[in-house]
TORSELO-496248 format. One record per residue (C-alpha): y, z, x; residue in three letters. Coordinates in steps of 0.25 Angstrom, whole numbers, plus 5000, padded with zeros to 4 digits. Layout:
<atom c2="Y" c3="Z" c1="X" r="ALA"/>
...
//
This chain:
<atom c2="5117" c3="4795" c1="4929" r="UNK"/>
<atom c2="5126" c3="4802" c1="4921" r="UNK"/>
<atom c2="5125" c3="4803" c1="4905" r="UNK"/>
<atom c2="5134" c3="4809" c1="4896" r="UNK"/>
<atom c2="5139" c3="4818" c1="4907" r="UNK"/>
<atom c2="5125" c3="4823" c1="4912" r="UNK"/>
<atom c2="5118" c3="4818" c1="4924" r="UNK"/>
<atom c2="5104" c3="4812" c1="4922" r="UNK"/>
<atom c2="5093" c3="4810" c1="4931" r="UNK"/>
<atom c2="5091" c3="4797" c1="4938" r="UNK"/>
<atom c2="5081" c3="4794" c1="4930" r="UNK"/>
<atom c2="5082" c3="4799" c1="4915" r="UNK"/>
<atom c2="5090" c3="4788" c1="4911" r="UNK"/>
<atom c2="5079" c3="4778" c1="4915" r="UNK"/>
<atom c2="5069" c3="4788" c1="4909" r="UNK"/>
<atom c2="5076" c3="4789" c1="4894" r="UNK"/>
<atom c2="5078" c3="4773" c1="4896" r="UNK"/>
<atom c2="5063" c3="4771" c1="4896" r="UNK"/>
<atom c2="5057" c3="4779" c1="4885" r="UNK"/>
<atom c2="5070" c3="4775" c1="4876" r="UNK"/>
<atom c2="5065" c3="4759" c1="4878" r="UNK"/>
<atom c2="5051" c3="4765" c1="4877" r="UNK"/>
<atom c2="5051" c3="4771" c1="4865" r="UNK"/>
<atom c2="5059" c3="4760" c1="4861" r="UNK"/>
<atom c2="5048" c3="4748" c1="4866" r="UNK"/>
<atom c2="5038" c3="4755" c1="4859" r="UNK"/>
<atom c2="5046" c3="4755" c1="4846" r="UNK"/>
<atom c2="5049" c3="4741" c1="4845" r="UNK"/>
<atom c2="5033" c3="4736" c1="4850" r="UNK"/>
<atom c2="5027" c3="4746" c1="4842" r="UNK"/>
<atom c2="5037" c3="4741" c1="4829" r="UNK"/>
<atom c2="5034" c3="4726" c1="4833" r="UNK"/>
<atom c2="5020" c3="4730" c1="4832" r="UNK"/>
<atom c2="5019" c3="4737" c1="4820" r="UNK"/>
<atom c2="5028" c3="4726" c1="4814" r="UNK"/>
<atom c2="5019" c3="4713" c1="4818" r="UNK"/>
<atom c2="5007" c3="4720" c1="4814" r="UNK"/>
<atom c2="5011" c3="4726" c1="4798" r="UNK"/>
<atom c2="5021" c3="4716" c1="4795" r="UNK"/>
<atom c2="5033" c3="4725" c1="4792" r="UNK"/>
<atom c2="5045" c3="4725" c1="4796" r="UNK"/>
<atom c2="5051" c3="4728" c1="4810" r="UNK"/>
<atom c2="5061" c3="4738" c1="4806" r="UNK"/>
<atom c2="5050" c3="4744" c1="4797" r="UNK"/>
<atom c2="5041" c3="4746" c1="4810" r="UNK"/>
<atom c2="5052" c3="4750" c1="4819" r="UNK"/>
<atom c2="5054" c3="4762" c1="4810" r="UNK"/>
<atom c2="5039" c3="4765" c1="4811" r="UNK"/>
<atom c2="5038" c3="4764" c1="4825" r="UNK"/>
<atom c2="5051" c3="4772" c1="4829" r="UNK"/>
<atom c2="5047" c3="4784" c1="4818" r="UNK"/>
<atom c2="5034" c3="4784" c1="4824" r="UNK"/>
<atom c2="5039" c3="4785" c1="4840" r="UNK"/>
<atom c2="5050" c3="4794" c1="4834" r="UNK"/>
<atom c2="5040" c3="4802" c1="4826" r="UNK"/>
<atom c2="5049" c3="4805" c1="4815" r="UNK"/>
<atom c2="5038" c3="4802" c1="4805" r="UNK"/>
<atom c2="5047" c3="4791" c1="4797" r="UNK"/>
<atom c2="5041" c3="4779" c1="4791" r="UNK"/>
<atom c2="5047" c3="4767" c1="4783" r="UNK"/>
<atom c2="5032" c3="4771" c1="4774" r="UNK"/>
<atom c2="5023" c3="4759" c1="4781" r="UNK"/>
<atom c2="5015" c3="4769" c1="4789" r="UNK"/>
<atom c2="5005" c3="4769" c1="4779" r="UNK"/>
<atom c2="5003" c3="4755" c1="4779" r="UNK"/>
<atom c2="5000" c3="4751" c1="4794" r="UNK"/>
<atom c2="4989" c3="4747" c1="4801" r="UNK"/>
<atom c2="4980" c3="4755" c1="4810" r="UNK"/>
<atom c2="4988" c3="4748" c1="4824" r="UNK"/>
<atom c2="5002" c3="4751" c1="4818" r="UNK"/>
<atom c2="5000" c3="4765" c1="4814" r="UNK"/>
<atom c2="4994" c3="4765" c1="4828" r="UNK"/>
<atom c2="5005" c3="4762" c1="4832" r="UNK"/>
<atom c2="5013" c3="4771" c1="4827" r="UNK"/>
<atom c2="5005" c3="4782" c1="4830" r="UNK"/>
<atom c2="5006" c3="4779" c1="4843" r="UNK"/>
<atom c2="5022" c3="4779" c1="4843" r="UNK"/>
<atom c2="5020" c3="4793" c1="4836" r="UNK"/>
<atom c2="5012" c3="4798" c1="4848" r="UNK"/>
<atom c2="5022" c3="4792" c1="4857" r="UNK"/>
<atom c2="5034" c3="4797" c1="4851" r="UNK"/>
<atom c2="5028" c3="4811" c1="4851" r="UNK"/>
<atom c2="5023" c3="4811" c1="4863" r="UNK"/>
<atom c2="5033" c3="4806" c1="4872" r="UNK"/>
<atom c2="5034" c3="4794" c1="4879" r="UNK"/>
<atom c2="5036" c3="4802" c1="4893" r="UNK"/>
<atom c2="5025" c3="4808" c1="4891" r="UNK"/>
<atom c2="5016" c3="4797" c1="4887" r="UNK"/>
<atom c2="5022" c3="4788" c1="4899" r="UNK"/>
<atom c2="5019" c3="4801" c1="4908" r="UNK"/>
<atom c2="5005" c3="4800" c1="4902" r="UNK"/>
<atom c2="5001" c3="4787" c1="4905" r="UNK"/>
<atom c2="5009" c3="4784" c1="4918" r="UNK"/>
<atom c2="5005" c3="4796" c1="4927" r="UNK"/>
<atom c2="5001" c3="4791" c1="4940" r="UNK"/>
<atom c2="4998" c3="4804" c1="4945" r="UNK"/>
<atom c2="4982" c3="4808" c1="4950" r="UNK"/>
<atom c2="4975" c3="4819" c1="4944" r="UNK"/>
<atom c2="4972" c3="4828" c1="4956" r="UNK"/>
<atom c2="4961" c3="4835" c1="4958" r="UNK"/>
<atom c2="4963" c3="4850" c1="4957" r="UNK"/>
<atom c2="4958" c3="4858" c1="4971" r="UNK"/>
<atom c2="4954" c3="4872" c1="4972" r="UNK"/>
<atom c2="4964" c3="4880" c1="4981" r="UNK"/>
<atom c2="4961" c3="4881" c1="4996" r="UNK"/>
<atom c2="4966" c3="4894" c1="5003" r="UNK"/>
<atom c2="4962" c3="4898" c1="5017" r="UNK"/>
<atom c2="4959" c3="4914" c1="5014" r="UNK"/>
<atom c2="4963" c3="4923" c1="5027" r="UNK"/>
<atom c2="4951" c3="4931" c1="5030" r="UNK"/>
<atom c2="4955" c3="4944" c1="5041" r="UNK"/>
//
């Protein structure tokens, strides 16, 4: 695939596809949320939620004013935002065993 005149791997076009709508699904559940549950308005929540996932530290000033779930919430986003979301989606879907570490095995020549 070819963007902007640079080749991309097959796959990194899917790959930014995914954690775009990602980021963008958690924004829009998470503001729905946060919207039902203290009665303010959507564009109000949309703002929280974006500048928490963003961590750009804005606030419309109804921070202070939440409940525990929402500032939950928003905590969260934080901590996802910073994070990464690769990173967080490596740490839960790893399918990989833990293998057991062996003590080295060599046949010494004696003679």
């Amino acid at each position: 695939v070819e963007c902007f005149g640079r080749r991309l791997e097959e796959n990194s076009l899917q790959d930014a596809s995914c954690v775009f709508m990602m980021y963008i699904i958690l924004c829009v559940v998470s503001s729905v949320i946060i919207s039902s549950i203290e009665n303010v308005p959507m564009l109000t929540s949309s703002f929280e939620c974006v500048s928490a996932i963003a961590t750009v530290g804005l606030t419309i000033g109804i921070t202070p004013k939440l409940c525990a779930l929402s500032e939950f919430i928003l905590s969260m986003l934080m901590l996802f935002g910073r994070v990464g979301s690769i990173t967080i989606l490596l740490a839960f879907s790893s399918n990989k065993r833990i293998k057991v570490s062996k003590l080295p095995h060599e046949k010494i020549k004696i003679g």
